[in-house]
mmCIF entry with sequence, helices, sheets and N, C-alpha, C, O atoms, coordinates in Angstrom:
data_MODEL
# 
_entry.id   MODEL 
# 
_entity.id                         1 
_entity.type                       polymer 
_entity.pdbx_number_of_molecules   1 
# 
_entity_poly.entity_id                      1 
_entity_poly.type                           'polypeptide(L)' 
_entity_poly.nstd_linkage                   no 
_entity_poly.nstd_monomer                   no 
_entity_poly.pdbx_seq_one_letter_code       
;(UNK)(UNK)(UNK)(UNK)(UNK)(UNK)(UNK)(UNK)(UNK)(UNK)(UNK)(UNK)(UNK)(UNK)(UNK)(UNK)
(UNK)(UNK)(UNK)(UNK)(UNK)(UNK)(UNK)(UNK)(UNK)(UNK)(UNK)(UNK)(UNK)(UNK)(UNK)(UNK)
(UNK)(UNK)(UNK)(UNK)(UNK)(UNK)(UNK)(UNK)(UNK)(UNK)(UNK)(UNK)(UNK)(UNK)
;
_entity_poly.pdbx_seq_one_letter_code_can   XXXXXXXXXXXXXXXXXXXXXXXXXXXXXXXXXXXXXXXXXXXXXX 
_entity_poly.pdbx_strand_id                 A 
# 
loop_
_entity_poly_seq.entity_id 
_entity_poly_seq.num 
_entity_poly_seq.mon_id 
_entity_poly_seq.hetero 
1 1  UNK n 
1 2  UNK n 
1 3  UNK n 
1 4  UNK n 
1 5  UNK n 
1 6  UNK n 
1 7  UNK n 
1 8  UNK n 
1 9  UNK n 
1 10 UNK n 
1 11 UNK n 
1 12 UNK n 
1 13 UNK n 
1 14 UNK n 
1 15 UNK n 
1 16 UNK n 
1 17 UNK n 
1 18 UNK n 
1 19 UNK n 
1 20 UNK n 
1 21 UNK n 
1 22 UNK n 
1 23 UNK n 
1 24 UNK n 
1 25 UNK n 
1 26 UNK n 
1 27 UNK n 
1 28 UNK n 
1 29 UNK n 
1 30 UNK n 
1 31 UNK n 
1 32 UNK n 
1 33 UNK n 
1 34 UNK n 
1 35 UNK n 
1 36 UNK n 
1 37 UNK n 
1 38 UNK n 
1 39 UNK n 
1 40 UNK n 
1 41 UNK n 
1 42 UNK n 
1 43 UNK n 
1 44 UNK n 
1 45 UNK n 
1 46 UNK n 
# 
_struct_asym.id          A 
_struct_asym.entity_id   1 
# 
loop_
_struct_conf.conf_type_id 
_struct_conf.id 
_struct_conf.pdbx_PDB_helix_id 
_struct_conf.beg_label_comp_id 
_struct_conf.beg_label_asym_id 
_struct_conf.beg_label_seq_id 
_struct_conf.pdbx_beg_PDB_ins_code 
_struct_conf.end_label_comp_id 
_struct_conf.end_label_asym_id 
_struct_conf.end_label_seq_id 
_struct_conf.pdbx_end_PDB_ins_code 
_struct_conf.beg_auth_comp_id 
_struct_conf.beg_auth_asym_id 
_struct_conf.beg_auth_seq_id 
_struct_conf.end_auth_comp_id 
_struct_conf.end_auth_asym_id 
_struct_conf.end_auth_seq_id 
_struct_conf.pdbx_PDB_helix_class 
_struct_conf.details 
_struct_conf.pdbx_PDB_helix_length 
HELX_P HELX_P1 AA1 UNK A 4  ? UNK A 17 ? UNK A 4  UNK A 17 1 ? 14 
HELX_P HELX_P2 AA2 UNK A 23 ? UNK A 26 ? UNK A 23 UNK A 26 1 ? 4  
HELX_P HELX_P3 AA3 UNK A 30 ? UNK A 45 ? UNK A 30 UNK A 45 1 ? 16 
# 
_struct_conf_type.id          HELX_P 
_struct_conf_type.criteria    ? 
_struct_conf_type.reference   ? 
# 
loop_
_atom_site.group_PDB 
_atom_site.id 
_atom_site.type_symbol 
_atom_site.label_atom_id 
_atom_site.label_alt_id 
_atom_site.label_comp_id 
_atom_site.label_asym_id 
_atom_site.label_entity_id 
_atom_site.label_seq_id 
_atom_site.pdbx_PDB_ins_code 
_atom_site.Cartn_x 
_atom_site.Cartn_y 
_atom_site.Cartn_z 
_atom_site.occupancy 
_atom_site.B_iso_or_equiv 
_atom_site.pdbx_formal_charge 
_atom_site.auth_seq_id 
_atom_site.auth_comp_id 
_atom_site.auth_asym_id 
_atom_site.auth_atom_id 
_atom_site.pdbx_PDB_model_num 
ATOM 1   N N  . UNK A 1 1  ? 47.159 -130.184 48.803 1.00 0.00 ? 1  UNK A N  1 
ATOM 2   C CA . UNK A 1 1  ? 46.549 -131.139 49.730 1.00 0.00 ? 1  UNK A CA 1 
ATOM 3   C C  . UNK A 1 1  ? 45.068 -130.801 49.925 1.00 0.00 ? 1  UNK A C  1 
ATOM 4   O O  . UNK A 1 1  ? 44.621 -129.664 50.075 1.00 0.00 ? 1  UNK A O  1 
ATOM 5   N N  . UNK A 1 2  ? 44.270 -132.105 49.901 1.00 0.00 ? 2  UNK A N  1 
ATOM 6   C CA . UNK A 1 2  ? 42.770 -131.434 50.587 1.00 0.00 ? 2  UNK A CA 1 
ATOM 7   C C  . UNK A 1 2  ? 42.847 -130.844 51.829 1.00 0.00 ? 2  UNK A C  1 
ATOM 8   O O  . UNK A 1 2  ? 43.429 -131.109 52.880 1.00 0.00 ? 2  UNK A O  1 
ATOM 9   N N  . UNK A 1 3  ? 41.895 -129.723 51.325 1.00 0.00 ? 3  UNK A N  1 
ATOM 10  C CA . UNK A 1 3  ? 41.118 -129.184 52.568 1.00 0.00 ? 3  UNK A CA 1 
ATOM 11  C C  . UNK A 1 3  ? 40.130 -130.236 53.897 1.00 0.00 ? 3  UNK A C  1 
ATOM 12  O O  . UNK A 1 3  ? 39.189 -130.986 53.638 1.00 0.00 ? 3  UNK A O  1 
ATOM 13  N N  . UNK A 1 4  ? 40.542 -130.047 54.849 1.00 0.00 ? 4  UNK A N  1 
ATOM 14  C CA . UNK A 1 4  ? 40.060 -131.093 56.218 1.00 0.00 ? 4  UNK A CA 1 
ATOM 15  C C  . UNK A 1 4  ? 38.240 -131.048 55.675 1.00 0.00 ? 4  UNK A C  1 
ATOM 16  O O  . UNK A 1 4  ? 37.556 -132.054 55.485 1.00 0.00 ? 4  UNK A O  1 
ATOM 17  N N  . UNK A 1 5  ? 37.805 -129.708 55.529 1.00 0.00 ? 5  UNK A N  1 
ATOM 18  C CA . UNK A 1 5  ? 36.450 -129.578 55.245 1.00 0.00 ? 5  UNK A CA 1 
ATOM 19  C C  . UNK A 1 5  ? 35.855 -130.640 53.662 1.00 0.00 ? 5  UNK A C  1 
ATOM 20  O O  . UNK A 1 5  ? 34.820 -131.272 53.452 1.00 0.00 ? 5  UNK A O  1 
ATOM 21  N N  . UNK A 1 6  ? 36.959 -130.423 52.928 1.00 0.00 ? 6  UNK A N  1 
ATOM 22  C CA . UNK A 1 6  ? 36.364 -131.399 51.624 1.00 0.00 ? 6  UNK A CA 1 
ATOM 23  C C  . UNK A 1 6  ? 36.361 -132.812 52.240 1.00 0.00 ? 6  UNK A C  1 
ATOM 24  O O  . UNK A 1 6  ? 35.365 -133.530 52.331 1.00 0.00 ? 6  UNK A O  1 
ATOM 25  N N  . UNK A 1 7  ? 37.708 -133.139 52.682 1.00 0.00 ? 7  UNK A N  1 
ATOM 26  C CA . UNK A 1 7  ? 37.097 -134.467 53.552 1.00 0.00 ? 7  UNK A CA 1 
ATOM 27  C C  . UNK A 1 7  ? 36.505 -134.960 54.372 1.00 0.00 ? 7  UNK A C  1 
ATOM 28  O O  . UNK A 1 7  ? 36.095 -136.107 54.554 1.00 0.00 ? 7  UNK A O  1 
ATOM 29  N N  . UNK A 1 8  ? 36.435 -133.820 55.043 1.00 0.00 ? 8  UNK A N  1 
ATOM 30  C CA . UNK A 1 8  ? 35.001 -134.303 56.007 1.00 0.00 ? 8  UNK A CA 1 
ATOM 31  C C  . UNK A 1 8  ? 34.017 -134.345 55.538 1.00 0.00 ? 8  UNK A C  1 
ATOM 32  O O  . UNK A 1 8  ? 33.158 -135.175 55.836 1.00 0.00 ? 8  UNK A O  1 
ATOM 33  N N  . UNK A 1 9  ? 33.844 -133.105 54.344 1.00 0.00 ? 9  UNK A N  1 
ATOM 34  C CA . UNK A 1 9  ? 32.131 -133.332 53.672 1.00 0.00 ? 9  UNK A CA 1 
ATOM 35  C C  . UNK A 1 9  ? 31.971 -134.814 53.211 1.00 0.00 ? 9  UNK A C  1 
ATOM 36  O O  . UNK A 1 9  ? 30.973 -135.483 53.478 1.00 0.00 ? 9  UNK A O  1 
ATOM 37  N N  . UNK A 1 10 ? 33.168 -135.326 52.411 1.00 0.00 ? 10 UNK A N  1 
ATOM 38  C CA . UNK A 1 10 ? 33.093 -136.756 51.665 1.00 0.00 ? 10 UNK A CA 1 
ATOM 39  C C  . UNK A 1 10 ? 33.151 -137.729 52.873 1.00 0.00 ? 10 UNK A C  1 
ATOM 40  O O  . UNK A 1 10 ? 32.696 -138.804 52.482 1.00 0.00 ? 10 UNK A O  1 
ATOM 41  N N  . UNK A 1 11 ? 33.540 -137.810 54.250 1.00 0.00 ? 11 UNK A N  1 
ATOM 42  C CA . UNK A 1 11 ? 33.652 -138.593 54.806 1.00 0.00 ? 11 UNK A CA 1 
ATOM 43  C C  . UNK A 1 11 ? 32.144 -138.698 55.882 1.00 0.00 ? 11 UNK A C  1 
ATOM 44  O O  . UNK A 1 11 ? 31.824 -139.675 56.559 1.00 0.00 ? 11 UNK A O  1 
ATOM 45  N N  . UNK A 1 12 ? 31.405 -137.391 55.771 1.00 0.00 ? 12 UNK A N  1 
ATOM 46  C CA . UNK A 1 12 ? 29.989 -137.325 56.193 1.00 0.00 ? 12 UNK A CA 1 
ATOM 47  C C  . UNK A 1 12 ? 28.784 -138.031 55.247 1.00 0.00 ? 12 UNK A C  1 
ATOM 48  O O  . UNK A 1 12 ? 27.626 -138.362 55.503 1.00 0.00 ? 12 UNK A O  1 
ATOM 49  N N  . UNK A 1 13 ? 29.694 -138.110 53.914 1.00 0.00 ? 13 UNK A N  1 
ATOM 50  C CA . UNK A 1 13 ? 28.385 -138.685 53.162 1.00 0.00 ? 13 UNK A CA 1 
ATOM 51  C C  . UNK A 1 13 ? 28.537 -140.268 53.057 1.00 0.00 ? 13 UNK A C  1 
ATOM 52  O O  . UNK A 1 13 ? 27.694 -140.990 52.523 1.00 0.00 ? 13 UNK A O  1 
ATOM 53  N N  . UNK A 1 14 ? 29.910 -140.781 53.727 1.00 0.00 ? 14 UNK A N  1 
ATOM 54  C CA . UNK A 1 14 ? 29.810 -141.792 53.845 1.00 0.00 ? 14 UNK A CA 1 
ATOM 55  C C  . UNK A 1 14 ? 29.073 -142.444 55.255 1.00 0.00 ? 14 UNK A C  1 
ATOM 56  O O  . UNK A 1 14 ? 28.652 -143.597 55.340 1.00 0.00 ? 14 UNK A O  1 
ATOM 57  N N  . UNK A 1 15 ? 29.027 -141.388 56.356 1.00 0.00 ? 15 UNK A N  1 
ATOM 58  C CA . UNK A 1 15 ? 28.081 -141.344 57.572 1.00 0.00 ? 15 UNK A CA 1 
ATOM 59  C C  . UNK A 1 15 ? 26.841 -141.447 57.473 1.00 0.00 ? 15 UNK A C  1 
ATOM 60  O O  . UNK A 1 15 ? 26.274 -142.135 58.322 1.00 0.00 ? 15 UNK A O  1 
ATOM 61  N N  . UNK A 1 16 ? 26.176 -140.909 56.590 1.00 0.00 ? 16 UNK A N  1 
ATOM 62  C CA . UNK A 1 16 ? 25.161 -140.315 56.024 1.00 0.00 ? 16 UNK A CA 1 
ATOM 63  C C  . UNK A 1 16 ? 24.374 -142.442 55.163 1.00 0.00 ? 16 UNK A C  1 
ATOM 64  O O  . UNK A 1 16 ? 23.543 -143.277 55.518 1.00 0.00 ? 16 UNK A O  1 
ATOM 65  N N  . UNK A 1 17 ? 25.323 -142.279 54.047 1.00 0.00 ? 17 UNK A N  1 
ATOM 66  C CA . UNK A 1 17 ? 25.015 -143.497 53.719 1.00 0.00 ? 17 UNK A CA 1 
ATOM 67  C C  . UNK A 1 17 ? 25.093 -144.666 54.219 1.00 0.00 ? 17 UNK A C  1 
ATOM 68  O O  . UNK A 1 17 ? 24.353 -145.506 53.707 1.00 0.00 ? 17 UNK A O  1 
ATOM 69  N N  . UNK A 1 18 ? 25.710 -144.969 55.002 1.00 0.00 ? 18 UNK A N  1 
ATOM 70  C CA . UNK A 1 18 ? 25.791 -146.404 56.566 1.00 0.00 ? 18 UNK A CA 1 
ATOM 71  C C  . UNK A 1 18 ? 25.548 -146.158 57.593 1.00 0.00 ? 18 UNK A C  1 
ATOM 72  O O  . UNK A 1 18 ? 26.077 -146.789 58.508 1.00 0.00 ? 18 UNK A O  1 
ATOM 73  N N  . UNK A 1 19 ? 24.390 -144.845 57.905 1.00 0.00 ? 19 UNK A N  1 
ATOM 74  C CA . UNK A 1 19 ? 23.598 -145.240 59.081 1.00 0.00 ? 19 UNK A CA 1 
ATOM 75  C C  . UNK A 1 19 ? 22.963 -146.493 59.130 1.00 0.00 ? 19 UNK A C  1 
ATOM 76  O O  . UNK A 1 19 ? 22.270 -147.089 58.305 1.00 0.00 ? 19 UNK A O  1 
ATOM 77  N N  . UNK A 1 20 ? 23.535 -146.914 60.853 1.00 0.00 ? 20 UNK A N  1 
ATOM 78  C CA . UNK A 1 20 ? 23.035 -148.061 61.367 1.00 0.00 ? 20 UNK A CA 1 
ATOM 79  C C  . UNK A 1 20 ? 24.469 -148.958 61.506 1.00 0.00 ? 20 UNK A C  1 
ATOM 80  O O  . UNK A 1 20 ? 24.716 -149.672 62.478 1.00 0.00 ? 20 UNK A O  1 
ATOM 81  N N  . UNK A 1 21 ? 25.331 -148.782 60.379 1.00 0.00 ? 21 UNK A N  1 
ATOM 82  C CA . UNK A 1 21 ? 26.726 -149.472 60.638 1.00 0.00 ? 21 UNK A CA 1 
ATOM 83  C C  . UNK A 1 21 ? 27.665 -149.275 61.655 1.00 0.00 ? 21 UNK A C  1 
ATOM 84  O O  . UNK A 1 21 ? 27.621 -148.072 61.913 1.00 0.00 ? 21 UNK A O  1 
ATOM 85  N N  . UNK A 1 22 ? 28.395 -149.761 62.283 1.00 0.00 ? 22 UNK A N  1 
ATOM 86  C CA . UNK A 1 22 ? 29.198 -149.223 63.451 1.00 0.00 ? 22 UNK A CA 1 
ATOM 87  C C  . UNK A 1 22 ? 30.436 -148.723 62.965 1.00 0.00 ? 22 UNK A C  1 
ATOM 88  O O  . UNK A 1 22 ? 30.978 -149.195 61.965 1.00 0.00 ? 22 UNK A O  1 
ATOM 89  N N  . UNK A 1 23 ? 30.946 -147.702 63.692 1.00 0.00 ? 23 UNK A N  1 
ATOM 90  C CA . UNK A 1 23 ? 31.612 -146.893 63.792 1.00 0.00 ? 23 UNK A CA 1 
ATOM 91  C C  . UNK A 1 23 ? 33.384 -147.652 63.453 1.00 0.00 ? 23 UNK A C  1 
ATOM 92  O O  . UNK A 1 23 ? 34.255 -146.989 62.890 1.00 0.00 ? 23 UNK A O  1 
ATOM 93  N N  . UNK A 1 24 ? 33.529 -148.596 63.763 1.00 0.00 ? 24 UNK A N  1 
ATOM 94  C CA . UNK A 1 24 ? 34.878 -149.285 63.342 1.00 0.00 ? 24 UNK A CA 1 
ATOM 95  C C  . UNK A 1 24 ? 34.952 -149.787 61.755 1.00 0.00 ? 24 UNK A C  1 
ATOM 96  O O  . UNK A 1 24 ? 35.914 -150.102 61.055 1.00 0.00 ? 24 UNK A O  1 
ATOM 97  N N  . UNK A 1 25 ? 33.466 -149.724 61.479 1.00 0.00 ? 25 UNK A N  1 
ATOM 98  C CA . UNK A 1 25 ? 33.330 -149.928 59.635 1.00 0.00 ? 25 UNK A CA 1 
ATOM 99  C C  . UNK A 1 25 ? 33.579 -148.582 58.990 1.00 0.00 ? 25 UNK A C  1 
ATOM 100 O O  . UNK A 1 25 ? 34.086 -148.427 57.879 1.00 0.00 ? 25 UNK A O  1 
ATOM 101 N N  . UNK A 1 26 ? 33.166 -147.621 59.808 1.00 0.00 ? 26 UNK A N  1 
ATOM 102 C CA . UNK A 1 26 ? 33.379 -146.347 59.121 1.00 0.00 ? 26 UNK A CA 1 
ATOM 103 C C  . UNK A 1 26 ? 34.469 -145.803 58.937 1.00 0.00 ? 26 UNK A C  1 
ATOM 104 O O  . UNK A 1 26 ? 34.817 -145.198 57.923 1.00 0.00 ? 26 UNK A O  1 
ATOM 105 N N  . UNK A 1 27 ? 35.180 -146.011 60.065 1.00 0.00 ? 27 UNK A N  1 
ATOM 106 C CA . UNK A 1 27 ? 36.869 -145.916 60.226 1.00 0.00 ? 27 UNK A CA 1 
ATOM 107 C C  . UNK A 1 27 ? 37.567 -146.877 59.196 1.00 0.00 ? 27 UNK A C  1 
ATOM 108 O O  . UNK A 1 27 ? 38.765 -146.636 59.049 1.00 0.00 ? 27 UNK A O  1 
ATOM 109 N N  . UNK A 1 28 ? 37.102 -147.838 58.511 1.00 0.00 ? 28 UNK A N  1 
ATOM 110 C CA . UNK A 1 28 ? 38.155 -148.496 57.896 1.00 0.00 ? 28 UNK A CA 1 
ATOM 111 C C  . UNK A 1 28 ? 37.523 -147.702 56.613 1.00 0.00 ? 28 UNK A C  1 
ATOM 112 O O  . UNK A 1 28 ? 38.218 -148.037 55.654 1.00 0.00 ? 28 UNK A O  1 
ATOM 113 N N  . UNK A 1 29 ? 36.756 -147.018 56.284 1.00 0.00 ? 29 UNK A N  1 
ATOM 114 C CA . UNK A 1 29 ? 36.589 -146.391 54.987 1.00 0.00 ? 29 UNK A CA 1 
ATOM 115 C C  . UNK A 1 29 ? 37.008 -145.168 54.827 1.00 0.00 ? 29 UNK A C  1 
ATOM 116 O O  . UNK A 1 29 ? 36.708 -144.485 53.848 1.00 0.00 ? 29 UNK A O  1 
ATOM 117 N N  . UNK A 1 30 ? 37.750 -144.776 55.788 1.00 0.00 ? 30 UNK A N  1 
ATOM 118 C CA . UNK A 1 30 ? 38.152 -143.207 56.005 1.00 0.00 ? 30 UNK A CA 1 
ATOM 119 C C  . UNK A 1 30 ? 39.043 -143.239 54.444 1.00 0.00 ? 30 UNK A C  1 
ATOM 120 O O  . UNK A 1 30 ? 38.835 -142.532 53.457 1.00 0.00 ? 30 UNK A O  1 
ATOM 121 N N  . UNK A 1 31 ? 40.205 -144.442 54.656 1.00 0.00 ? 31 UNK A N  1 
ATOM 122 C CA . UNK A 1 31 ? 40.993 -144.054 53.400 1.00 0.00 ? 31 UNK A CA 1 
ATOM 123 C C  . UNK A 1 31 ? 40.446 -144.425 52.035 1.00 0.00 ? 31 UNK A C  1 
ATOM 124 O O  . UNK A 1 31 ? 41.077 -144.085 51.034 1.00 0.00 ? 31 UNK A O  1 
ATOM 125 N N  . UNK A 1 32 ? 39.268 -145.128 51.928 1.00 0.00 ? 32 UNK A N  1 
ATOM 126 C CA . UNK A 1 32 ? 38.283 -144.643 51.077 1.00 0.00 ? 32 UNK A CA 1 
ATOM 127 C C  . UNK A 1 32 ? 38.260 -143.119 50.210 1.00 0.00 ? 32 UNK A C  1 
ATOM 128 O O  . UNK A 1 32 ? 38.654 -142.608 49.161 1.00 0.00 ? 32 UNK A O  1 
ATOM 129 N N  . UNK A 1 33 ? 37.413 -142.777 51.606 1.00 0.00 ? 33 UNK A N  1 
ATOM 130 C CA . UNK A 1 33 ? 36.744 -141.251 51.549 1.00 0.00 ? 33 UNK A CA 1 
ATOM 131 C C  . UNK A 1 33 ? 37.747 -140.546 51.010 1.00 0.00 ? 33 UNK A C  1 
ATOM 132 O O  . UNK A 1 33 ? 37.456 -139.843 50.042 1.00 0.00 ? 33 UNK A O  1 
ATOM 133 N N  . UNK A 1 34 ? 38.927 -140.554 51.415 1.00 0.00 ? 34 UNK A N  1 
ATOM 134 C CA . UNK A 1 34 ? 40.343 -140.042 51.195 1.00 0.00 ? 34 UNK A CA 1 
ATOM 135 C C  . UNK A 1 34 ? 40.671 -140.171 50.103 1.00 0.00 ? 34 UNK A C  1 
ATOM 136 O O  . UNK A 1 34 ? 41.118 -139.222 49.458 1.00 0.00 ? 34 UNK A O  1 
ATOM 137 N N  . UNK A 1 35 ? 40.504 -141.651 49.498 1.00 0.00 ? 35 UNK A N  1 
ATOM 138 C CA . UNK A 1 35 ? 40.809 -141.747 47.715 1.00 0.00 ? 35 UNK A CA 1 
ATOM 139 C C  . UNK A 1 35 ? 39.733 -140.333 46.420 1.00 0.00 ? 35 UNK A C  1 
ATOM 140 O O  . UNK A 1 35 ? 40.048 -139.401 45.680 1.00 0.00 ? 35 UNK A O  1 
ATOM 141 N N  . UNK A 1 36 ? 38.532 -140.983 46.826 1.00 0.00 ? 36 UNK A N  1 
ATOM 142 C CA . UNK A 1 36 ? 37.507 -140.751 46.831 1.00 0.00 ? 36 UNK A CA 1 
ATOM 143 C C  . UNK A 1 36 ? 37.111 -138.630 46.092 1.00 0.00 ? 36 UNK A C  1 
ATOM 144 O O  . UNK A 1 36 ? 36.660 -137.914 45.197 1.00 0.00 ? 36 UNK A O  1 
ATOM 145 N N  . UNK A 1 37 ? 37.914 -138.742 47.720 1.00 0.00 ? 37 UNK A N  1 
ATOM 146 C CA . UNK A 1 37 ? 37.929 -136.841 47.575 1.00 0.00 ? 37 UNK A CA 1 
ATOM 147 C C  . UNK A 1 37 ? 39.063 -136.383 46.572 1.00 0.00 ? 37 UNK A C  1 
ATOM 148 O O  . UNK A 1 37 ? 38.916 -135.602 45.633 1.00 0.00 ? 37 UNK A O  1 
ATOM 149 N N  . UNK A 1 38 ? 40.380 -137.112 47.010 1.00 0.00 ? 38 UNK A N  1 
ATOM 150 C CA . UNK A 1 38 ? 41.575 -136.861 46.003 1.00 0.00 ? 38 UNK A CA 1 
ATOM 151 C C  . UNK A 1 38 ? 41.152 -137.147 44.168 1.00 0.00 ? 38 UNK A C  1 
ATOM 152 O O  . UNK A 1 38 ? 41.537 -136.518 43.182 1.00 0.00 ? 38 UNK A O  1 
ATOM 153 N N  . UNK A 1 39 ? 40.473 -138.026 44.245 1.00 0.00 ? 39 UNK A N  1 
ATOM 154 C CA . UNK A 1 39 ? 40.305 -138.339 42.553 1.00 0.00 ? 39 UNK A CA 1 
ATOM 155 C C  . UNK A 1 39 ? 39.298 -136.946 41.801 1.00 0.00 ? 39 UNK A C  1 
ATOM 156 O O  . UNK A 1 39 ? 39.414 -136.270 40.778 1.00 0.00 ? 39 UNK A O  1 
ATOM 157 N N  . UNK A 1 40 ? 38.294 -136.998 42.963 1.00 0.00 ? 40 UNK A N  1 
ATOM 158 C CA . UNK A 1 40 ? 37.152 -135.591 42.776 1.00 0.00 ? 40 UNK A CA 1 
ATOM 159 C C  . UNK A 1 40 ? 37.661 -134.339 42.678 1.00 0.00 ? 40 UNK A C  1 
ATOM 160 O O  . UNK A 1 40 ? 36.933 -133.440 42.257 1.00 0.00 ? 40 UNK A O  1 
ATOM 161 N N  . UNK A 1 41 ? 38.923 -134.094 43.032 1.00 0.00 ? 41 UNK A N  1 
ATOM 162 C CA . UNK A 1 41 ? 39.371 -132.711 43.202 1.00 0.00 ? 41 UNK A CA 1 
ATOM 163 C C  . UNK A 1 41 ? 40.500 -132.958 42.028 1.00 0.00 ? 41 UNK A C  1 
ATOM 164 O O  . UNK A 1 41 ? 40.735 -132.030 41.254 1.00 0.00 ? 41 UNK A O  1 
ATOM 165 N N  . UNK A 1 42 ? 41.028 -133.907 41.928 1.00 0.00 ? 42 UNK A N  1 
ATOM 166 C CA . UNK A 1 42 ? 41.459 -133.636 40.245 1.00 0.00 ? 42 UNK A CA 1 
ATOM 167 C C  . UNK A 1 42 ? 40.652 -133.262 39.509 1.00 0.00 ? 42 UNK A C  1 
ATOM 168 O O  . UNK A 1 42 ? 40.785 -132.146 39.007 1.00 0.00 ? 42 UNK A O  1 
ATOM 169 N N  . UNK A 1 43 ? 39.613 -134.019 39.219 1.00 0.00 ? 43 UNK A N  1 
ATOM 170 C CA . UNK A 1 43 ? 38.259 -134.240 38.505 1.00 0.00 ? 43 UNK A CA 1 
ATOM 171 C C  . UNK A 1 43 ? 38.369 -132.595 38.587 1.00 0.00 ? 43 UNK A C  1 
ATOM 172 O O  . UNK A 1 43 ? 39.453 -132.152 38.209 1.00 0.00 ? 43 UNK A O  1 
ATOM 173 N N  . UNK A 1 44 ? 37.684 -131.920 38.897 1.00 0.00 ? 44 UNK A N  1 
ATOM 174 C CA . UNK A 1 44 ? 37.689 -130.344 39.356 1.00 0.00 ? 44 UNK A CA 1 
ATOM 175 C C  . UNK A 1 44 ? 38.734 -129.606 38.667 1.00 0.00 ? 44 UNK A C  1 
ATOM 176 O O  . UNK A 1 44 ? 38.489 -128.783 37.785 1.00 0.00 ? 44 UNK A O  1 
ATOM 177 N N  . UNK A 1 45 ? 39.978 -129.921 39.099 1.00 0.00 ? 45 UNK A N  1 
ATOM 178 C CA . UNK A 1 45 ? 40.981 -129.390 38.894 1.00 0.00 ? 45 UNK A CA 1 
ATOM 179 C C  . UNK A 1 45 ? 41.158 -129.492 36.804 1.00 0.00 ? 45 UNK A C  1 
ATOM 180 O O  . UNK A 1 45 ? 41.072 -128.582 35.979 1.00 0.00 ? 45 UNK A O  1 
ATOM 181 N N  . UNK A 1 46 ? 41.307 -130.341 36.693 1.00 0.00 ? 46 UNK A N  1 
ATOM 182 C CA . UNK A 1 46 ? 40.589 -130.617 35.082 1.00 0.00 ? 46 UNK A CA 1 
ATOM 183 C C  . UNK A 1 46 ? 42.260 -131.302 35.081 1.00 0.00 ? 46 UNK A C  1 
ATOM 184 O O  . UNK A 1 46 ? 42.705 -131.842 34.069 1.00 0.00 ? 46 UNK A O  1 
# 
């Protein structure tokens, strides 16, 4: 399972990139971020 910290890093850079957007847009991209980190850590994983 990811680490809370890998998803938070991926879910900060989605903070990071929609400053100015509100906070209920960011929440619907959480399971985004979530795909996002899971595909990257295969990626990693090889």
């Amino acid at each position: 399972m990811e680490s809370l910290w890998n998803l938070w890093g991926k879910f900060g850079e989605k903070i990071r990139m929609l400053k100015g957007q509100n906070w209920g847009d960011l929440w619907t991209m959480d399971n985004e971020s979530q795909n996002i980190a899971k595909r990257d850590s295969q990626i990693l994983k090889g």
